[in-house]
C-alpha positions as CSV (number, residue, x, y, z in Angstrom):
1,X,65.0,6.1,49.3
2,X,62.5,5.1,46.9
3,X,59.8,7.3,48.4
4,X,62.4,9.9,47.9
5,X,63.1,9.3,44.4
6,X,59.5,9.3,43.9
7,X,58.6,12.4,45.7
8,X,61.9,14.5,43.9
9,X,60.3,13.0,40.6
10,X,56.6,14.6,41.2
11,X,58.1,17.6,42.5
12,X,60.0,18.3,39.1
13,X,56.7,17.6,37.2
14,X,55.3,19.6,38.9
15,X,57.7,22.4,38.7
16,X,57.9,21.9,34.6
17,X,54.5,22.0,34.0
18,X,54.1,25.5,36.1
19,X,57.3,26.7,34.2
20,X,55.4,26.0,31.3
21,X,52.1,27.2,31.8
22,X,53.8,30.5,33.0
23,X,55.9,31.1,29.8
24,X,52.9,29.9,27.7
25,X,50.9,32.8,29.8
26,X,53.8,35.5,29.3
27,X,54.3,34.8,25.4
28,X,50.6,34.7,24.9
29,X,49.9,38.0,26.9
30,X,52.9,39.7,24.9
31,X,51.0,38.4,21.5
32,X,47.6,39.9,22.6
33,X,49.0,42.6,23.3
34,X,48.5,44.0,19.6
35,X,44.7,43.2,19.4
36,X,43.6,43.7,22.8
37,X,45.2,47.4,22.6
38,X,43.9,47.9,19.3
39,X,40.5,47.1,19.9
40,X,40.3,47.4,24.1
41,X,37.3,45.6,24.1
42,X,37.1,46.6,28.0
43,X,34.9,48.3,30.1
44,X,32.0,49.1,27.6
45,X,29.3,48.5,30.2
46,X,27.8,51.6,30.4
47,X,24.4,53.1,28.7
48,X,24.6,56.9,27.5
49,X,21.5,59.2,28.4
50,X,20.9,60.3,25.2
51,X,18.9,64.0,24.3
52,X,18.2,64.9,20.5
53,X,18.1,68.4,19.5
54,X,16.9,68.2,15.9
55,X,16.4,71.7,14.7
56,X,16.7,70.8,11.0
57,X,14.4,68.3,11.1
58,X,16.9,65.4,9.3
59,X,16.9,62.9,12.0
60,X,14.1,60.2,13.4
61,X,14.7,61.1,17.5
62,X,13.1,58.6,18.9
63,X,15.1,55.9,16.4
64,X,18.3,57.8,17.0
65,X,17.8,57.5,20.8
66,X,17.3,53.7,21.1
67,X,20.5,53.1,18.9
68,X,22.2,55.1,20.6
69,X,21.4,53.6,24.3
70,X,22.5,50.5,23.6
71,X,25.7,51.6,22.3
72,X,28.3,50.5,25.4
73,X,30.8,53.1,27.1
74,X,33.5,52.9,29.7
75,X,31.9,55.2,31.9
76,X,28.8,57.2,32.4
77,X,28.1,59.6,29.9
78,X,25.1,61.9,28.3
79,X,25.0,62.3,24.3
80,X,23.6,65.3,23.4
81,X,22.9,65.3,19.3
82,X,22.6,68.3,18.0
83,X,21.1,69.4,14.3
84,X,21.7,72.5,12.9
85,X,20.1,74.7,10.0
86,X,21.4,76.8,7.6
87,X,23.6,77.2,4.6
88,X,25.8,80.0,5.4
89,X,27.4,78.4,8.6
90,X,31.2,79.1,8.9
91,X,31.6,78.4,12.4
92,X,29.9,75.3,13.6
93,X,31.5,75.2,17.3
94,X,29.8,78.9,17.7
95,X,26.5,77.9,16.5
96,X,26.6,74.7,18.8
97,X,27.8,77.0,21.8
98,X,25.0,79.2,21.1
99,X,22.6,76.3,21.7
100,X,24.3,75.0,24.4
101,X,23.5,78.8,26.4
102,X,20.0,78.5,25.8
103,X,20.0,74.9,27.6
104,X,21.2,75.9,30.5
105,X,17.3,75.9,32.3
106,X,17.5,72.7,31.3
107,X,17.3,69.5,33.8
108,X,20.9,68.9,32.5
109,X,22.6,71.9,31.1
110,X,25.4,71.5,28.1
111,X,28.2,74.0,30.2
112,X,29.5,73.8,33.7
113,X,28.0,75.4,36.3
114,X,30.5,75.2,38.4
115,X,32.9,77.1,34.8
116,X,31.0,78.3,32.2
117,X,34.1,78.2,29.8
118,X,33.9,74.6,29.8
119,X,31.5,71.7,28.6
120,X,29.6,69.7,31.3
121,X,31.7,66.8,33.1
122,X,30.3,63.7,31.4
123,X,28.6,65.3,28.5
124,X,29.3,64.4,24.4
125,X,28.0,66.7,21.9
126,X,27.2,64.9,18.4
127,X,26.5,68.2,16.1
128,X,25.8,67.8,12.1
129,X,25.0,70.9,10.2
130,X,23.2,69.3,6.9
131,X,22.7,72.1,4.6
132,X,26.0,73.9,5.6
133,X,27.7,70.4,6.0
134,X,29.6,70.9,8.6
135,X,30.2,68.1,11.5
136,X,31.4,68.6,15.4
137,X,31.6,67.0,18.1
138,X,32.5,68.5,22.0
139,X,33.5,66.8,25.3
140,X,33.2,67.5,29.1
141,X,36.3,68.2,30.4
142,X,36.1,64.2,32.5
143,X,35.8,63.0,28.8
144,X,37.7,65.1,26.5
145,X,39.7,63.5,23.5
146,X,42.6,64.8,21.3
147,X,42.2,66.7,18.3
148,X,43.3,63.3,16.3
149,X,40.8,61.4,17.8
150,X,38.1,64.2,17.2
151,X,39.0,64.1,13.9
152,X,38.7,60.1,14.2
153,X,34.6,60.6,15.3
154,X,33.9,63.5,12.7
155,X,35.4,61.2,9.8
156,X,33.2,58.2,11.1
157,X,29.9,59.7,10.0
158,X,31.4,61.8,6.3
159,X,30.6,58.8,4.3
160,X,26.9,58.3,5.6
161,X,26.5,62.5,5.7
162,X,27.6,62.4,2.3
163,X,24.9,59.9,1.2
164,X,22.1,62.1,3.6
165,X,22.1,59.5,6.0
166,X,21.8,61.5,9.0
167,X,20.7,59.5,11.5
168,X,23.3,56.3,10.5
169,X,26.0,58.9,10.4
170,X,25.2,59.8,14.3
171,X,25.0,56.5,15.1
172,X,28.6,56.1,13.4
173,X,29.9,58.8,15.6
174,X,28.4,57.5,18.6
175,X,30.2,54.2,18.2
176,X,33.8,56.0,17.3
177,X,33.6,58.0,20.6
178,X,32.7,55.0,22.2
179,X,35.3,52.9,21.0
180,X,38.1,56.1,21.9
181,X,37.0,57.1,25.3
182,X,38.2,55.6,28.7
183,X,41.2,53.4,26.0
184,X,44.3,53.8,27.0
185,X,46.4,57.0,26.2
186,X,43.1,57.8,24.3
187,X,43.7,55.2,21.5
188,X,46.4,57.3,20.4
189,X,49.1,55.4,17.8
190,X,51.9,54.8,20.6
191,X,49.5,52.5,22.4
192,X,47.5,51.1,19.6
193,X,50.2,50.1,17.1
194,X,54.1,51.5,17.7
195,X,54.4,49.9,21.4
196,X,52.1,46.9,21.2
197,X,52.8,45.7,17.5
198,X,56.9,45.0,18.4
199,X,55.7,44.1,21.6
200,X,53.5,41.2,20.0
201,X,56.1,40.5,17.3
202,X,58.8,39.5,20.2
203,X,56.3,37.8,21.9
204,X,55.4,35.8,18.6
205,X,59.2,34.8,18.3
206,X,59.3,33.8,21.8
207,X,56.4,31.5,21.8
208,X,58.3,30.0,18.3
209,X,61.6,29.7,19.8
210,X,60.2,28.0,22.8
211,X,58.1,25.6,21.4
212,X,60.9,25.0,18.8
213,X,63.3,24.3,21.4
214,X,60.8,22.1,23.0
215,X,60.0,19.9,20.3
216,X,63.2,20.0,19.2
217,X,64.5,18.5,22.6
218,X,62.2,15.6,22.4
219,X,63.1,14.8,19.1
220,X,66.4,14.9,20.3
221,X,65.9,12.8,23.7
222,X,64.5,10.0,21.3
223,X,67.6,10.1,19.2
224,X,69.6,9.7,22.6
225,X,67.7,6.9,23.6
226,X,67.7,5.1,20.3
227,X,71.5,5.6,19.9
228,X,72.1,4.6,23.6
229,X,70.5,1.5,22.9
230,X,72.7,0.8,19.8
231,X,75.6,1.3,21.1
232,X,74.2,-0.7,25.1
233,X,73.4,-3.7,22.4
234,X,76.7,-4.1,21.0
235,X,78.9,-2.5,23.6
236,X,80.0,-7.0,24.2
237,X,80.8,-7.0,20.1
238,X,83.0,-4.0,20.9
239,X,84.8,-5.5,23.5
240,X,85.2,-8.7,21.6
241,X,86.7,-6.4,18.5
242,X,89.0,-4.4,20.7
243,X,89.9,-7.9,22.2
244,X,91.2,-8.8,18.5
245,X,93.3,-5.6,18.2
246,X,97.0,-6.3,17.4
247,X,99.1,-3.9,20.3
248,X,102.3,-4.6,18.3
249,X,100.6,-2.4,15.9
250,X,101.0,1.1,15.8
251,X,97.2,1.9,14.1
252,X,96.6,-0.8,16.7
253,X,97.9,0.3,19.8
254,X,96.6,4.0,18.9
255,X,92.9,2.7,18.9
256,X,92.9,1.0,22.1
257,X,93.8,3.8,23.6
258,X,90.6,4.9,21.9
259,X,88.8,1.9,23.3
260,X,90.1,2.8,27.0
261,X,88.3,6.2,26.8
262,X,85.2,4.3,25.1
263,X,84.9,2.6,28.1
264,X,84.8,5.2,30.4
265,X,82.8,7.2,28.6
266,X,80.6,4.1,28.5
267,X,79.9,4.0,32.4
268,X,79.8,8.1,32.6
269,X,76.9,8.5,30.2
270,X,75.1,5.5,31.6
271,X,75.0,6.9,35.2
272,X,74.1,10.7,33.3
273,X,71.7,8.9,31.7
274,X,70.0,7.2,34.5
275,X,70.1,11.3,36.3
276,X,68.4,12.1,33.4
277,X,65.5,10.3,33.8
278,X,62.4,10.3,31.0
279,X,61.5,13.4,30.9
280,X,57.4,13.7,29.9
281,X,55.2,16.4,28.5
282,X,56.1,19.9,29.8
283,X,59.8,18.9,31.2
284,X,60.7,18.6,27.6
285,X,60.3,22.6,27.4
286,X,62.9,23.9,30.1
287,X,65.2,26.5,28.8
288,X,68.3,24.1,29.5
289,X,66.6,20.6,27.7
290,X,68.0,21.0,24.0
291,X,71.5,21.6,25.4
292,X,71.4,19.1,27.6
293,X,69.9,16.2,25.2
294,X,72.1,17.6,22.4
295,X,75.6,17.2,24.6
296,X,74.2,13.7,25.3
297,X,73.0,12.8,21.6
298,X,77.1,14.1,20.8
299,X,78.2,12.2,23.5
300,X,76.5,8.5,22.3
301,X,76.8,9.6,18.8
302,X,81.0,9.8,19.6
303,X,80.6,5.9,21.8
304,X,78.8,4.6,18.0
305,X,81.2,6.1,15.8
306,X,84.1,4.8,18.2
307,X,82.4,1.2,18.3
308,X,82.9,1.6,14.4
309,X,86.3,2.1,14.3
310,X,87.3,-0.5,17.0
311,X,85.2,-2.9,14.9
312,X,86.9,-1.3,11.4
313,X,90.4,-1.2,12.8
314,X,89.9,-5.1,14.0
315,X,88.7,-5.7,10.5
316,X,91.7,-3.7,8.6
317,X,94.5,-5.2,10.7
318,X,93.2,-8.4,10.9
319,X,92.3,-8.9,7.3
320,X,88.9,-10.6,8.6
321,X,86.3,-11.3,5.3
322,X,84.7,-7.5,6.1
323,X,88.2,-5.9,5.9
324,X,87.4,-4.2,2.3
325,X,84.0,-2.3,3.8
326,X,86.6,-1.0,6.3
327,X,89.0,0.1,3.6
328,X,86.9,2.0,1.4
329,X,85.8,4.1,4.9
330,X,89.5,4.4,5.4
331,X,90.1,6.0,1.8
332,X,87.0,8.5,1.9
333,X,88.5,11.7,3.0
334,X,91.6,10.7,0.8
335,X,89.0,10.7,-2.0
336,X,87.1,13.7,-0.7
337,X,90.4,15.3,-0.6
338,X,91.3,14.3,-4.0
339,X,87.3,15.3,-5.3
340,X,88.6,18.8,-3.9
341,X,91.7,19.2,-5.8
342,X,90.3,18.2,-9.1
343,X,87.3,21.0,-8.9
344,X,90.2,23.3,-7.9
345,X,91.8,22.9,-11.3
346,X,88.4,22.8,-13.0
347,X,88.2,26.4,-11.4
348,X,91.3,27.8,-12.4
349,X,91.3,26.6,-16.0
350,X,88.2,28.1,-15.9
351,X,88.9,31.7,-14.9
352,X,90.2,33.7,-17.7
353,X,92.3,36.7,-15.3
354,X,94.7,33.1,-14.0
355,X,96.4,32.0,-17.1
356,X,98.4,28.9,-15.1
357,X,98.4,25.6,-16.5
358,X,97.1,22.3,-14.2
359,X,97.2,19.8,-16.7
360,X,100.1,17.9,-14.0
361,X,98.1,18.5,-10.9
362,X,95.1,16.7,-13.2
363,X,97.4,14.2,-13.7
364,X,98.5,13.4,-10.9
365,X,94.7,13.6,-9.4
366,X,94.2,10.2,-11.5
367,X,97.5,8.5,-10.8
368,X,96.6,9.1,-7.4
369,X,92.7,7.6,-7.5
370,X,94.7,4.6,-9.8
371,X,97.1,3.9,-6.5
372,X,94.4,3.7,-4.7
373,X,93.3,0.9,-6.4
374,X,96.3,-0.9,-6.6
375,X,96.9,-0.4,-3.2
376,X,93.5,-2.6,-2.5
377,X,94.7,-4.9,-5.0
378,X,97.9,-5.5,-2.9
379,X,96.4,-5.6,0.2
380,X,93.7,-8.4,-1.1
381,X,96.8,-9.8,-2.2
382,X,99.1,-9.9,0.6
383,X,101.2,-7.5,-1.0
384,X,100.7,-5.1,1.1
385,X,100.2,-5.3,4.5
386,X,97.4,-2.6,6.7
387,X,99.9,-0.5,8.6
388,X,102.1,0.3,5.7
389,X,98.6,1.1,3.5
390,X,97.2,3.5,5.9
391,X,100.8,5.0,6.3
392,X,100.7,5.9,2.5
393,X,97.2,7.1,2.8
394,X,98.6,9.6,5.3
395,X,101.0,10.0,2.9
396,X,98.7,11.0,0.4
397,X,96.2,13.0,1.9
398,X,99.8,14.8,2.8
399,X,100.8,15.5,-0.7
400,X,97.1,16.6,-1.6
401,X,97.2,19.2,1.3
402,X,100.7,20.9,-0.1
403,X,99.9,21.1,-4.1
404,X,96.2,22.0,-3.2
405,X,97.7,25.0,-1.6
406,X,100.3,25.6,-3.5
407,X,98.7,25.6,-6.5
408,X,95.8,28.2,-5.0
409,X,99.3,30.4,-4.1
410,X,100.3,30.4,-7.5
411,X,96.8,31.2,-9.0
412,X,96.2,34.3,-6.8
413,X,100.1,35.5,-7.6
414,X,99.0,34.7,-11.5
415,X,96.0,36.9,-10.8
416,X,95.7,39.4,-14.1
417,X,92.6,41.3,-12.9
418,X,93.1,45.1,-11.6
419,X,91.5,43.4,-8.5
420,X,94.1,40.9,-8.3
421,X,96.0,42.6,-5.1
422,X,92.7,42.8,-3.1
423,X,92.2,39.1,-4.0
424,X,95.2,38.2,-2.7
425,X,94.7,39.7,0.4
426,X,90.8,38.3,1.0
427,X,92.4,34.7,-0.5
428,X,95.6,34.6,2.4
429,X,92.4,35.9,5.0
430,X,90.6,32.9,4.4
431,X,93.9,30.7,5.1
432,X,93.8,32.5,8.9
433,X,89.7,32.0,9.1
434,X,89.7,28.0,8.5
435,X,89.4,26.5,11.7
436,X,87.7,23.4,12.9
437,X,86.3,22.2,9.4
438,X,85.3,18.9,9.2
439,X,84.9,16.1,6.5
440,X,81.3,15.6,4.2
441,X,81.4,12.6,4.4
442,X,80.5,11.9,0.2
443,X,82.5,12.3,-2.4
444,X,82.1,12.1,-6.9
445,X,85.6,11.7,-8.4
446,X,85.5,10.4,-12.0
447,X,82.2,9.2,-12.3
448,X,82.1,7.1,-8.9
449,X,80.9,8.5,-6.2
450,X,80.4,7.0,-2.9
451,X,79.8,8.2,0.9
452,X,81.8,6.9,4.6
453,X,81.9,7.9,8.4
454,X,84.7,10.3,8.7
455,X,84.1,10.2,12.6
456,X,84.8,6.3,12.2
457,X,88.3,6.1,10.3
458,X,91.4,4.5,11.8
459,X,93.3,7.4,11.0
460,X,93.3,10.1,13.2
461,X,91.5,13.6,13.1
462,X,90.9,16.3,15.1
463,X,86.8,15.9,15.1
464,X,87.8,12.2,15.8
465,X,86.2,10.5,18.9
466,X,88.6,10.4,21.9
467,X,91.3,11.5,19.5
468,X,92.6,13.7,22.3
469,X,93.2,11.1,24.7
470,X,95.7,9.5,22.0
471,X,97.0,12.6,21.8
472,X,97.7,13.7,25.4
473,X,98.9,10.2,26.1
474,X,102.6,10.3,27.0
475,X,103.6,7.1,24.4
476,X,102.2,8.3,21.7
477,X,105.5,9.7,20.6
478,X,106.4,5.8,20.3
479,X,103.9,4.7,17.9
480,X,105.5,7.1,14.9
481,X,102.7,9.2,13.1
482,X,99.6,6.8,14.0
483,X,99.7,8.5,17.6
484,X,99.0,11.6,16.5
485,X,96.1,13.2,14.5
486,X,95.7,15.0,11.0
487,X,95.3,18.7,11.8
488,X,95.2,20.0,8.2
489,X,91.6,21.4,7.0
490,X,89.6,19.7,4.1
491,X,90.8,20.5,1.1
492,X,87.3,21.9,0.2
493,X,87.5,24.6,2.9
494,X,90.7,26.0,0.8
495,X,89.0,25.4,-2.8
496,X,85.7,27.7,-0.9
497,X,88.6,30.6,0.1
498,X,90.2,30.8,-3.3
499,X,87.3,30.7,-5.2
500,X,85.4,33.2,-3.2
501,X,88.7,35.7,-3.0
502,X,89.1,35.4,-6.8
503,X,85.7,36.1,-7.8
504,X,85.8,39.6,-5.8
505,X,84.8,42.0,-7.7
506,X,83.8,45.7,-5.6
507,X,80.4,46.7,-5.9
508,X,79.2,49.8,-8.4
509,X,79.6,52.8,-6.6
510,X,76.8,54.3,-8.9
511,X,74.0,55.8,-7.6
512,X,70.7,56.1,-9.3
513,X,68.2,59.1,-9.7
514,X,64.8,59.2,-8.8
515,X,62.5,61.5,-10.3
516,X,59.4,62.5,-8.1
517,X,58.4,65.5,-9.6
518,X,58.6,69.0,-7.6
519,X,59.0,66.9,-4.6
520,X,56.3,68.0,-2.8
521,X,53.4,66.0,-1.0
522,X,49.6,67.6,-0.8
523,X,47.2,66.9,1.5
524,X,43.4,67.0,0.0
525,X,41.1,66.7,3.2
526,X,38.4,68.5,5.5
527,X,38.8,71.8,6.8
528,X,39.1,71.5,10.4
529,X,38.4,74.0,13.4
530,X,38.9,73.8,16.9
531,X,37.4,77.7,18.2
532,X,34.7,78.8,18.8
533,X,34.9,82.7,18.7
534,X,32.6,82.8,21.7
535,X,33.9,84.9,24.3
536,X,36.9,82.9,25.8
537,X,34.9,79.8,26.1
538,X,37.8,76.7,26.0
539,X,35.4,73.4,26.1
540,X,37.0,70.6,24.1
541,X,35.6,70.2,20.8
542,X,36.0,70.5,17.3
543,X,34.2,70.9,13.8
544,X,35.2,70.0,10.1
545,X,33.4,69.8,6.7
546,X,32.1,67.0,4.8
């Protein structure tokens, strides 16, 4: 069984690790997609013949050849450069062509022989004009580019032909067609940028999410572990608390049920645990990791916050020397509640369109915070005992709940503003949207502040651990309102809805002018010409001026 074990264990390494290094491959190949389209770096292993046909004596041949040879293309090509003479050249692609028919004797003519209306299969023509200054540049039908991309090569050499540097400025258009033959789609935009850059952006947010999600899962597994351990160490202390629980109690009898489902749990997560394993390097990084760590971090996070309130409950009831720690938990979403209420009124004594008075509800915020203090006094005292103190707390956080919402009903029905019938409508729309809402945890009420568990109070809530096995049980209707859990939402979720409904105001409707004078765009660039006025010839090429 062990071997077993053993061999089911390696075999899941194994697996992660080629998950991983299969992901890592696809996000990484999505990422490179930008540059390696951009750039296509492949296939440039082959050497141009090169043939210079300087006729206006501008260029160094023998210079212009070498460079040119150890320029890389994707397939087997012969550069032809061409120089031309004259000032009064309108029509470089004719002038070219008319060289071009009396090399056709040569060992390696510039047209077809097999269609003289085209250029030879394999065969770039580089052609400068100096004093007419005029640029070109023509393709074998095998090799031909795009008008864009001819424009692309011509544009390469303008800033060298501008500054007489003939023989760079070849060079420079050597290299461009270079770089644009044999690319994909011939370099064009789609391929380069508009398909590849998304492409690479997903790809970027992939590799982030899963390496977030990753990290993020062993961060989380060593939370599990360390919380595990917390609650393996005192899970005896627990029992011994729970032991001391009073079941003639009604607070009491409520959180052993509590402590019957906190036992369970306590075995299930210990064999899920033990499936679980310790996950290592790559495992960490499965898709389904975080969500399983993060339902077992919840899951031992509930068992430690339950230990609490067994141990707070045993405290409280009891009156044991630690009983006013576990009070002042008790009272925290009382105060919370309370903290809530007051900024409430500070908000409608603020708002100049709600002319309602709160003075009593800020009274009755401090005779409230002062019972609370007498109500620890009595309990110290014997005054008082626990069951009937976190009755009146319910009580309490009762009465808070009604005047906080009716006093946001009679602010919005106060509302003066023109707007005040859309605010009433967003304010009772936020009464339908609070769902779920949980306690801070903190609260600041008259210059005291202090913080609690809320996951860890006797009293019951509807976030509380195991709260709904109290509340399914069958004899819970016997143990009055300690069986049953608070369902009202924090009183700071309804202060948030009133106070974002009554500061709706709609957004200007006005729209702004832009002034861009005649509205027109101009283009200032080269004259550009793709005929050649030579007798129905159609090779690929094109000329423009610099």
């Amino acid at each position: 069984m062990n071997v077993l074990r053993s061999i089911v264990r390696v075999l899941k390494a194994f697996t992660s690790s080629l998950n991983f290094i299969l992901n890592m491959t696809v996000f990484l190949a999505l990422i490179l997609s930008l540059p390696v389209m951009w750039f296509w770096p492949f296939g440039r292993t082959h050497n141009p013949t090169v043939e210079v046909y300087d006729k206006a004596h501008i260029l160094s041949s023998d210079t212009v050849a070498e460079k040119i040879q150890d320029i890389g293309f994707r397939q087997d090509v012969h550069v032809v450069v061409v120089s031309v003479p004259g000032y009064m050249i309108e029509n470089l692609n004719a002038e070219v062509l008319k060289y071009a028919r009396t090399h056709q004797d040569a060992p390696r003519p510039w047209i077809s022989s097999s269609n003289s209306n085209y250029w030879s299969d394999g065969t770039v023509i580089l052609a400068v004009a100096p004093d007419s200054r005029k640029v070109g540049c023509y393709f074998g039908q095998d090799v031909r580019l795009s008008l864009s991309n001819q424009a692309s090569i011509q544009s390469a050499a303008k800033k060298q032909f501008n500054n007489r540097d003939w023989g760079d400025g070849v060079v420079a258009m050597t290299e461009k067609a270079a770089d644009l033959m044999g690319r994909p789609a011939e370099g064009s935009w789609l391929t380069t940028l508009i398909v590849p850059a998304p492409v690479a952006m997903i790809g970027a947010w992939l590799l982030q999410k899963y390496l977030r999600r990753g990290l993020r899962a062993r961060a989380v597994g060593k939370e599990v572990t360390e919380s595990y351990s917390r609650v393996a160490f005192g899970y005896d202390e627990t029992e011994l608390n729970a032991r001391t629980i009073p079941e003639t109690e009604p607070y009491g009898a409520q959180v052993r049920m509590r402590y019957r489902w906190y036992c369970q749990e306590y075995v299930s997560i210990t064999k899920d645990l033990q499936a679980f394993g310790n996950p290592r390097g790559p495992q960490w990084f499965s898709w389904r990791m975080l969500r399983r760590v993060s339902e077992l971090k919840k899951r031992s996070a509930a068992l430690e916050s339950l230990s609490e309130t067994i141990s707070n409950t045993a405290s409280l009831l009891n009156m044991s020397s630690t009983w006013e720690k576990a009070w002042e938990n008790e009272q925290g979403p009382v105060l919370e509640d309370l903290q809530a209420l007051r900024k409430l009124c500070d908000t409608i004594s603020a708002s100049r369109d709600v002319p309602l008075s709160v003075r009593k509800e800020r009274e009755w915020v401090r005779d409230q915070r002062a019972r609370l203090d007498d109500m620890g006094i009595e309990l110290a005292t014997g005054r008082m005992n626990p069951s009937a103190a976190l009755d009146e707390l319910e009580s309490i956080a009762k009465s808070i709940q009604d005047k906080a919402l009716d006093l946001t009903r009679r602010a919005v029905n106060a509302d003066t503003s023109k707007y005040a019938k859309k605010r009433r409508r967003r304010y009772l729309s936020s009464l339908s949207s609070q769902h779920d809402s949980a306690y801070a945890g903190q609260w600041l009420l008259s210059g005291d502040s202090g913080s609690y568990n809320p996951h860890s109070t006797i009293r019951l809530f509807s976030d509380s651990p195991a709260a709904s096995a109290v509340d399914d049980s069958a004899s819970s209707s016997d143990w009055g309102g300690a069986g049953s859990f608070s369902a009202f939402t924090p009183v700071s979720d309804l202060v948030v809805g009133y106070t974002s409904a009554v500061s709706y105001a709609p957004a200007s409707s006005e729209s702004s002018s832009f002034s861009g004078g005649d509205g027109s765009s101009g283009y200032s660039g080269s004259s550009f010409s793709g005929g050649y006025d030579g007798g129905g010839f159609s090779g690929a090429g094109s000329s423009s001026s610099f």
